[in-house]
C-alpha positions in Angstrom: 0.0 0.0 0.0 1.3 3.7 -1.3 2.3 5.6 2.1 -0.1 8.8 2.5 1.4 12.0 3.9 -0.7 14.7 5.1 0.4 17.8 3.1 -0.3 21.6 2.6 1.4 24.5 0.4 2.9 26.8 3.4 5.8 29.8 3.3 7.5 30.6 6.6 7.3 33.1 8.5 10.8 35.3 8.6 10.3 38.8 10.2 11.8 38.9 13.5 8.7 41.1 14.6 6.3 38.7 13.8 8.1 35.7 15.5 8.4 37.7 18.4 5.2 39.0 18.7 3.6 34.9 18.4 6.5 33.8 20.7 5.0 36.2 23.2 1.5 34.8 22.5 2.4 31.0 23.0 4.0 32.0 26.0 0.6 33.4 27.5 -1.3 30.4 26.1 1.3 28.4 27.8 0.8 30.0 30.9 -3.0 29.3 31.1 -4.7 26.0 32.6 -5.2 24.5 28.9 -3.0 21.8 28.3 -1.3 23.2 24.6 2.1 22.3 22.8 3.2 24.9 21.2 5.0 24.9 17.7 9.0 25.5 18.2 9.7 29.1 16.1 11.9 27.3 13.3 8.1 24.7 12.3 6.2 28.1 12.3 4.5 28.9 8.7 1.7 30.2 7.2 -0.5 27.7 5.6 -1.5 29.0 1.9 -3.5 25.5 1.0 -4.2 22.8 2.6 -4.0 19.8 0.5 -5.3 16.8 2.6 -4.0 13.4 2.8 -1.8 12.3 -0.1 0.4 9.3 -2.0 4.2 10.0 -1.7 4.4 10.1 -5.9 1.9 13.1 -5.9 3.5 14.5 -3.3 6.7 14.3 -5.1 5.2 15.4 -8.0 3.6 18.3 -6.7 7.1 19.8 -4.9 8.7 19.5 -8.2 5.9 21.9 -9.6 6.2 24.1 -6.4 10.5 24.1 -6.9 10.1 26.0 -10.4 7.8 28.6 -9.2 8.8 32.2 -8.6 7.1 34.7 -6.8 8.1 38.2 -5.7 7.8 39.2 -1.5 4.5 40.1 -0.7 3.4 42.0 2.9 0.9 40.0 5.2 -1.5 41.3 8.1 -2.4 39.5 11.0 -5.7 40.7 12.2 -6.6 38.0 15.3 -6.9 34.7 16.9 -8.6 31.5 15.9 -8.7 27.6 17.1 -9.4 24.7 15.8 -11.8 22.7 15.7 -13.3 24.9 19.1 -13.4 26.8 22.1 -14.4 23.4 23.8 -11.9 21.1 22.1 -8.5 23.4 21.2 -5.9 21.7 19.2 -4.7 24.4 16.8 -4.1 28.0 18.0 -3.8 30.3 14.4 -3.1 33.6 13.6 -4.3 34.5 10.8 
């Protein structure tokens, strides 16, 4: 059986500013009753697509597409707070 990853199109985050400023914010989550892991600085990225659960050879197929692509820098602004899947039941914190 053909192994399935789950996989999604992402950029990181670079700006100092920004890794402070959601450093700062998993501290405070951290400090709260809820039992949360937070993502180390160097796995934090911004999730452009997800793409669900997929074979290796499409993945493999699909990073070779993504390799030739160019793009110039674009800006980004972060306007709040959001879980997944909810208040009751938190296993993703975004910012988005």
């Amino acid at each position: 059986m053909t192994e399935v990853i789950r996989c999604f199109i992402s950029v990181d985050v670079e700006d100092s500013g920004i890794l402070q400023i959601i450093q700062n914010l998993q501290k405070r989550i951290e400090e709260t009753e809820n039992i949360v892991k937070t993502v180390e600085v160097e796995n934090l990225h911004l999730t452009l697509r997800f793409l669900g659960e997929l074979p290796q050879p499409a993945v493999k197929r699909i990073m070779d597409g993504l390799k030739s692509l160019s793009f110039k820098p674009f800006k980004i602004e972060f306007k709040g707070l959001g879980v997944f899947p909810n208040l009751s039941y938190v296993r993703v914190v975004w910012v988005g």
